[in-house]
C-alpha positions in Angstrom: 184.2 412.6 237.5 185.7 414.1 234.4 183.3 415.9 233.7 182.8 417.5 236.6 187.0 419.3 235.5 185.5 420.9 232.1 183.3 423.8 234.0 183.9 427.2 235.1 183.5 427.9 238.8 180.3 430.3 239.0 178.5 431.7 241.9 175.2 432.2 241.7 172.3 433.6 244.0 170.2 431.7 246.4 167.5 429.4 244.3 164.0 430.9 243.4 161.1 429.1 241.7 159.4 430.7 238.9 156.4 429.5 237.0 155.6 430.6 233.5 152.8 432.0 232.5 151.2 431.6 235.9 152.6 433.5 238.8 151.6 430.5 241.0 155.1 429.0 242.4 153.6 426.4 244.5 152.6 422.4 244.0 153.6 420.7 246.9 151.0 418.8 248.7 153.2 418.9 252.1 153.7 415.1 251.7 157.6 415.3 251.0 159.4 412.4 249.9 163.2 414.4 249.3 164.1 417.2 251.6 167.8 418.2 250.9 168.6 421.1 253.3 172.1 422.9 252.4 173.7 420.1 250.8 177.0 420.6 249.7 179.8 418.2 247.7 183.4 418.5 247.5 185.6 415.8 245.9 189.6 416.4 246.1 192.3 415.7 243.1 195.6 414.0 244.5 198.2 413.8 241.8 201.2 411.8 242.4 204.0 410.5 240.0 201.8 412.0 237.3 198.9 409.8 238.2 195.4 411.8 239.2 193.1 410.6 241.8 189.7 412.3 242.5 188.3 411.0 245.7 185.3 411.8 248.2 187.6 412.0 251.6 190.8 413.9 252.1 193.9 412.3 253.4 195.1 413.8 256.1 198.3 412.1 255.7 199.1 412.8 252.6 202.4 415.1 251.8 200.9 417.3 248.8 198.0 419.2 249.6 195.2 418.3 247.6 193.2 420.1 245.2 189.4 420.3 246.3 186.7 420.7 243.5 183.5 421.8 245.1 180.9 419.5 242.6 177.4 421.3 244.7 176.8 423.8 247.3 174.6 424.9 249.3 171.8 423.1 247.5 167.8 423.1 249.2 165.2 421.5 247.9 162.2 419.6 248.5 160.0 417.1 246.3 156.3 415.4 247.0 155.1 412.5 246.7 154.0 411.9 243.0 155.9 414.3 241.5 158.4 414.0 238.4 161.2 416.5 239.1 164.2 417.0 236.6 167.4 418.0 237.0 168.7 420.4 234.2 172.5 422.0 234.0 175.2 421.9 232.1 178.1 418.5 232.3 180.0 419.1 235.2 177.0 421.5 237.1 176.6 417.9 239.7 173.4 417.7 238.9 174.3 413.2 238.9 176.5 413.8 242.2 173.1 415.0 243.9 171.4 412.2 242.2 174.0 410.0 243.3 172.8 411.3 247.0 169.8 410.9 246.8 170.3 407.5 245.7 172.4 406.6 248.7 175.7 406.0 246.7 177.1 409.0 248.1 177.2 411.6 251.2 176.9 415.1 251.1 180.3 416.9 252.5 177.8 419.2 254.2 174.1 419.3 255.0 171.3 416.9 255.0 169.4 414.3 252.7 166.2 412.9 254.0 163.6 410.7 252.6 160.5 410.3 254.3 162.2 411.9 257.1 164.9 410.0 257.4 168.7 410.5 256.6 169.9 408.8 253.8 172.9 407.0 254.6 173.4 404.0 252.1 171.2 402.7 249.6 167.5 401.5 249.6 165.2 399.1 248.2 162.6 402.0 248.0 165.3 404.3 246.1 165.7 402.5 242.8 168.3 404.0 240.2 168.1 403.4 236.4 171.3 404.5 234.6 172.3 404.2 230.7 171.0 400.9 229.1 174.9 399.5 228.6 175.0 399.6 232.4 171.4 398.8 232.9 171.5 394.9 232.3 172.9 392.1 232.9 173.6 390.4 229.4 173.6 387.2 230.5 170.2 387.2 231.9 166.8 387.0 229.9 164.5 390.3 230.0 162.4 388.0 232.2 165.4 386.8 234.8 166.7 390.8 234.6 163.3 391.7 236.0 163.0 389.1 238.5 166.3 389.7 240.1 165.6 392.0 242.6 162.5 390.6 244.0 164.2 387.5 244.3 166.9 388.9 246.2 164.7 390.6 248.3 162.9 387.1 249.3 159.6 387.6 246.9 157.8 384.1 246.9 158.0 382.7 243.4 154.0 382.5 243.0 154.3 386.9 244.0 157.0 387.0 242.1 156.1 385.6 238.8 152.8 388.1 238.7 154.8 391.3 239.7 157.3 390.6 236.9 154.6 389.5 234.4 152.4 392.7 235.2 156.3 394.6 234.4 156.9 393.3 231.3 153.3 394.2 230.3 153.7 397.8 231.5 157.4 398.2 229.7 155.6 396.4 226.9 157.9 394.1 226.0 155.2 391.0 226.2 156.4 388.1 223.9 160.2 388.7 224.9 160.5 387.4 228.2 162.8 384.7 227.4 164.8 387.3 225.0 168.7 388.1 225.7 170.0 392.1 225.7 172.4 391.2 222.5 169.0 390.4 220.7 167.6 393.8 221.8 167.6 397.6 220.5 168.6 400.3 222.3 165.2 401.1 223.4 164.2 398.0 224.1 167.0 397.6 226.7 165.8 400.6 228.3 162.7 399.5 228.9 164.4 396.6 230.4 166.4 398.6 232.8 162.9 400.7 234.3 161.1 397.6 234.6 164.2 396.2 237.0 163.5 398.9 239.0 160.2 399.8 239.2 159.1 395.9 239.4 160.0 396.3 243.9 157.7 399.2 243.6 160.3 402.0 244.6 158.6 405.2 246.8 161.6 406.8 244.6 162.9 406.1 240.9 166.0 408.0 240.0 167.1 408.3 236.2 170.6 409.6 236.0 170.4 410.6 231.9 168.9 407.4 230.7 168.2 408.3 226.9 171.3 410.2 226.7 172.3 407.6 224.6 169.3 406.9 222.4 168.9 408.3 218.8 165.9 411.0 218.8 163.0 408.9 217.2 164.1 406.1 220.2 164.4 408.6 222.8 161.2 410.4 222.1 159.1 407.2 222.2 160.5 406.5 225.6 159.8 409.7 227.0 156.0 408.6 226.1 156.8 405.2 227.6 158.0 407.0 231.2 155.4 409.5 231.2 152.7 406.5 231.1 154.6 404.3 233.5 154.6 407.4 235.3 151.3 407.8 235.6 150.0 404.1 236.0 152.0 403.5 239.2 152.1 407.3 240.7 155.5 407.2 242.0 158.0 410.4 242.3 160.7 410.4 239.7 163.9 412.3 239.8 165.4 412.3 236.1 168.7 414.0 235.6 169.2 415.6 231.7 170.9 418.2 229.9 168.7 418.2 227.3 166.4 421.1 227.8 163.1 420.1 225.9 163.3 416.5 227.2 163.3 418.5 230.8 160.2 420.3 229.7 158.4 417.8 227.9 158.7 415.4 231.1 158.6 417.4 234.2 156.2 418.7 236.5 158.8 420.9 237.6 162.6 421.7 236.6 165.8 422.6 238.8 168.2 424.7 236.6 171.3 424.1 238.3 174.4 426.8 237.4 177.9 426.1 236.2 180.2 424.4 238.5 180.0 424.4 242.0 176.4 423.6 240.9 173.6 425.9 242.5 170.1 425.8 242.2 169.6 428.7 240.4 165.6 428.7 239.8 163.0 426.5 239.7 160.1 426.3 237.2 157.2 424.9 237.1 155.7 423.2 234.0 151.9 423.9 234.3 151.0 421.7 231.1 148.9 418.4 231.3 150.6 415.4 229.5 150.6 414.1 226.6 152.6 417.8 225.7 152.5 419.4 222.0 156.0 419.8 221.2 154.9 422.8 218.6 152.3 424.4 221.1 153.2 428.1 221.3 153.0 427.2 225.5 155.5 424.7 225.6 157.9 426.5 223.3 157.8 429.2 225.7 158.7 426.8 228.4 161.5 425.3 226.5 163.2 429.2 225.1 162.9 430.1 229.0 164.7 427.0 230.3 167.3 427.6 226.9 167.9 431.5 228.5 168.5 430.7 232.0 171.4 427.6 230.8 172.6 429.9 228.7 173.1 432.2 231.7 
């Protein structure tokens, strides 16, 4: 939540979608998986005996009137089935607090979450989250025991079991290190390790709260490649939260620039490129300067 202190409160209009160079503003298919309707998320800062304490409800008891830091508001959107959706802003824009939603970790203070129509209101098997690869794994588990976890929690029959983790490891292509610890693995190794745990229950949903953020640039660019093929072989929607405005274009079908603190949507674009993307195509530069112009206002 630290983050979330470092922005300047800014109040922007109501969201629009843009697409560039096409004027057409419209991909959904009508199947919506997400509908967040006027979502809003306030958090309130308690300080006592020189001790701070953020936290999602307000005490009503409590002598000293707390300070409230508004993370979202009045956020509306909607996202289809199939569809690879990032999340662009600056740190502190709460851009991981509607992630965080989504996911079921958190409640809006006001307005709505649904997936498939119904309210979110904890987590969900079919809402997997993948976070930065020191929290990804367990290091006392092999990649192959990692993998298996959830499906074994979930009551997966061993024989079912065995073949959905060994079809995993073969999509995250890490074949030949099954029985391999995290300590004996690279940074993008472990990453790999961390989206096969969650894709291996086959999610509706798979939500990446800045998972390369992490990652040196050679790393992080072959993983990109990674996700957009795992992407595409199992056809689910992804939600993937970054700051980093060409990994945004490069990945997305579309991209919600969120303002400044309390985060708005302030427009949408759609990416109208077929993947694999040319990072030095004239097109996809002019993606990446127009996403650059509207963070930088």
């Amino acid at each position: 939540m630290k983050t979330l202190m470092k922005s300047e409160v800014s109040n922007m209009g109501r969201s629009t979608e843009q697409t560039l160079p096409s004027a057409d503003k419209t991909i959904h298919n009508g199947r919506h998986v997400i509908e967040v309707e006027n979502v809003s998320k306030s958090f309130y800062v308690y300080t006592t005996h020189g001790e701070t304490v953020i936290t999602e409800k307000k005490r009503f008891f409590s002598r000293k009137k707390p300070c409230e830091l508004l993370a979202l508001k009045d956020v509306t959107l909607s996202i289809d089935h199939g569809e690879f959706v990032a999340f662009l802003g600056p740190s502190g824009c709460g851009k991981s607090t509607l992630l965080r939603i989504l996911a079921g970790f958190e409640s809006p203070s006001e307005g709505i979450a649904k997936c498939k129509g119904a309210s979110i209101r904890g987590p969900h098997p079919q809402r997997a989250m993948v976070f930065q690869s020191e929290r990804a794994v367990f290091p006392w588990l092999t990649v192959e025991a990692n993998i298996s976890l959830g499906p074994r929690l979930q009551g997966v029959s061993a024989e079912l079991r065995k073949e959905r983790v060994a079809r995993t490891i073969e999509l995250i292509q890490l074949t030949g290190f099954e029985k391999s610890y995290p300590k004996t693995l690279s940074g993008g190794m472990l990453q790999r390790v961390a989206v096969g745990r969650a894709i291996v229950n086959h999610p509706e949903l798979l939500l990446m709260d800045e998972p390369f953020g992490a990652l040196d640039a050679q790393t992080r660019n072959s993983l990109q490649d990674h996700l957009i093929r795992i992407w595409q072989s199992v056809e689910q929607t992804i939600v993937f939260v970054t700051h980093d405005i060409e990994e945004a274009a490069y990945l997305a079908n579309r991209v919600v620039v969120f303002t400044c603190r309390p985060g708005q949507i302030r427009e949408i674009i759609k990416i109208d490129l077929p993947h694999p993307r040319e990072r030095t195509s004239p097109e996809f530069i002019g993606y990446r300067n127009h996403l650059a112009e509207l963070i930088r206002h």
